[in-house]
N, C-alpha and C positions, 0 to 999 in steps of 0.2 A: 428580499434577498434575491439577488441573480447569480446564475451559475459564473465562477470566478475563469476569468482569462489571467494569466500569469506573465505574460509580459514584463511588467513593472516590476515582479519580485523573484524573476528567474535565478541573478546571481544570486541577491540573499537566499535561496534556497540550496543554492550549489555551495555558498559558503557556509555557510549555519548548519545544516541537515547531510547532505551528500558525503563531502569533502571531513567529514568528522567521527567521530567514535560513535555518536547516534547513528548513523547510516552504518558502518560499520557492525553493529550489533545488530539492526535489523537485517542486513545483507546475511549474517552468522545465524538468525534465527530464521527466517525465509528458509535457505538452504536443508536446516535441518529439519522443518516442517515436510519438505520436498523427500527428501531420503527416507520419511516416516511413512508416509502416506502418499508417494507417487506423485505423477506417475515418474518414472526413471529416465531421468534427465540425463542419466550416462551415453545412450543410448542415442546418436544423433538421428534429426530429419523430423522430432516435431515440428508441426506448425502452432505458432506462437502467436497471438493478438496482445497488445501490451493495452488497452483502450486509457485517452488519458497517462500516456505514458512519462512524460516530462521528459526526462534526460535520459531516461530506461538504462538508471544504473544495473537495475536486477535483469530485466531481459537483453542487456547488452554479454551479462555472462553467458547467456542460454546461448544468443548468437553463436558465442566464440568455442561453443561446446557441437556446432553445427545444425542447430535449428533454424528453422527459417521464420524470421520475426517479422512483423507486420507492428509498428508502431503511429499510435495518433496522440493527436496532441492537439490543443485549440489556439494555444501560445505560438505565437512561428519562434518567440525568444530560447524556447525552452526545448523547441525542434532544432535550431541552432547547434544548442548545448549538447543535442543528444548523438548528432551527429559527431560531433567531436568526441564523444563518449565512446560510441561504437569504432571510430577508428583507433581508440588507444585500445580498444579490449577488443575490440573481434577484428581486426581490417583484414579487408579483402572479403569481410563476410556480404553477403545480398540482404537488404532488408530495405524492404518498403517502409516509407516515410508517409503520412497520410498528413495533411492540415487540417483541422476540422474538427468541429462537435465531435459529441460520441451519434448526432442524428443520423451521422455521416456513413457509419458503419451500420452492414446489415449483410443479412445471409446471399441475396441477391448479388453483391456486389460481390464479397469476398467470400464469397464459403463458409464451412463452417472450421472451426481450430478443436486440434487436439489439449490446448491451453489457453485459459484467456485469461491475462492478468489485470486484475481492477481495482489499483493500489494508492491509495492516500487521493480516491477523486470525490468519495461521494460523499464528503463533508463539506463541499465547496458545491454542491448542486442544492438548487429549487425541492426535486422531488428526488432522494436516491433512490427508494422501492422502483419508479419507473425507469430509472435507469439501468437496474438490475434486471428489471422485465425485460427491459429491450433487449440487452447485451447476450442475452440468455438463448437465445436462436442458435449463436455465431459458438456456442459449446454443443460440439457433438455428442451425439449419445454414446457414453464411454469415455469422454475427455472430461476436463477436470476445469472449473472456475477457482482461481482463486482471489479472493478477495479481504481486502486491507483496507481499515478506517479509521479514523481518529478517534479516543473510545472518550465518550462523555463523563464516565467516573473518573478516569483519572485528571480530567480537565476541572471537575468540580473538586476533588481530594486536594488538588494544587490550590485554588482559595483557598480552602478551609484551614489548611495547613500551616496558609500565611498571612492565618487571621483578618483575610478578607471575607469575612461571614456574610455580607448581604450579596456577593456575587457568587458564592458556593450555594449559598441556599437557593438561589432562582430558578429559573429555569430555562432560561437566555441566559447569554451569556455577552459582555459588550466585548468588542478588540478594537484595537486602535489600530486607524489609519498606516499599509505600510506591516500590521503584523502578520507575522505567518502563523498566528491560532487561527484555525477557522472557524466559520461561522454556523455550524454544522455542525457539532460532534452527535456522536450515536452512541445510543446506550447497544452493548454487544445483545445483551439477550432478543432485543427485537430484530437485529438483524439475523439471528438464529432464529428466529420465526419465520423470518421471511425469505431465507434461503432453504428453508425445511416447507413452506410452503408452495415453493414453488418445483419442487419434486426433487430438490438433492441434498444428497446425503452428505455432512458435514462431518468431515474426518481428523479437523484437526482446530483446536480451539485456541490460540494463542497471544498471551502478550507480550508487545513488542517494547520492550524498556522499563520492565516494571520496576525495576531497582535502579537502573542508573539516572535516572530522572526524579525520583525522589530522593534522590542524594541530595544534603545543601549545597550550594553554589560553590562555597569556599573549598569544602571538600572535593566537591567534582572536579574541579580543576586540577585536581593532587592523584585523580585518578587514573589509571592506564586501562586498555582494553584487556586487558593477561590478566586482569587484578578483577574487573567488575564481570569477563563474559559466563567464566563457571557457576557464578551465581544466576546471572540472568538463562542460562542452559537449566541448571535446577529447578528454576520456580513461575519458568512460562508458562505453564501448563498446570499450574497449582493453584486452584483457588485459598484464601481469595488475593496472592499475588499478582495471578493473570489478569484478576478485572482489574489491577491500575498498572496495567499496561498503557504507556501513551498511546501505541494503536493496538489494534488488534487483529489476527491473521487468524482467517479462517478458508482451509482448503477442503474445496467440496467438489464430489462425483456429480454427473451426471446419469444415471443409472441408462443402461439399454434396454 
């Protein structure tokens, strides 16, 4: 497996996930994770790292609330997109645009951030523990990492459910050519190892879609955001709803 560039599947990702009730629910959960547990995003003039940002629908709001965002991305497709992004939601705001690995980024070049956002990347990487090592510098003592991933239970709970039992049961997983599953998912508990291993404290545990994605198909489509969000508000945070979460959001301190 090698670390995915997005080039090839930027629209479908703007069409399919962003641009939809999925994004939408996660943008709705995000936010309230943030109001829970910090830090106070009311408050402008954070500095922001988005790493792997794609279109940075979520740190394009932060912009427009006056923070100062620093986004990367490996895709030039999907720095395109993001550009357009921050001009409908924040314009006129300042935010650096980086092209490049997450190699790219480091304490030396940029500093360190009050926020570092590291959302839907490390399922689509070789090694994410080393990618979290790295990234973990560029979070100052006292600011806040948060990080987002594509959770393995509910990727295996979606076989099994649809009677696909020799691909639920595995432990690989195949995608086809073209799909936006990745090739990566994470089971959440080990990633709670190893953000608690690496000295910070994990404040907030969350699944990102755990009901409207296991809805059937036919029904989904019959469903509005007003109808599915009060449930998904309810029970992200409720095992074991939260572990089939399609991702999983987890915001954690840096201690001083």
């Amino acid at each position: 497996m090698q670390d995915q560039n997005f080039d090839q599947l930027s629209q479908q990702f703007q069409k399919q996930i962003y641009d939809t009730i999925k994004g939408q629910i996660r943008l709705a959960l995000l936010q309230e994770d943030f109001q829970q547990a910090g830090p106070d995003l009311s408050q402008p003039g954070l500095k922001v790292l988005d790493a792997g940002g794609g279109i940075g629908q979520f740190s394009a709001t932060l912009a427009a609330r006056g923070h100062q965002v620093t986004l990367c991305d490996l895709s030039e497709e999907m720095l395109k997109l993001a550009h357009e992004e921050f001009a409908r939601t924040a314009p006129g705001a300042e935010v650096q645009f980086i092209h490049g690995p997450l190699q790219v980024l480091s304490e030396e070049r940029l500093g360190q951030f009050d926020l570092l956002l590291f959302h839907a990347v490390m399922e689509w990487l070789v090694d994410p523990f080393e990618a979290l090592q790295r990234l973990l510098p560029l979070v100052r003592p006292g600011g806040f990492f948060s990080v987002m991933f594509y959770n393995k239970h509910a990727l295996r709970w979606r076989y099994l459910s649809s009677a696909q039992f020799s691909e639920g049961m595995g432990d690989t997983f195949r995608r086809r050519e073209g799909s936006l599953t990745p090739p990566g998912p994470l089971e959440p508990q080990q990633v709670h190892d190893w953000l608690q291993a690496m000295g910070l404290e994990v404040r907030t545990w969350t699944g990102i879609r755990g009901i409207y994605d296991h809805i059937p198909r036919q029904l989904r489509a019959k469903v509005t955001l007003e109808q599915v969000l009060p449930a998904e508000h309810q029970f992200a945070r409720v095992p074991p709803y939260r572990d089939l979460g399609r991702y999983v959001h987890m915001l954690c301190y840096r201690p001083l």
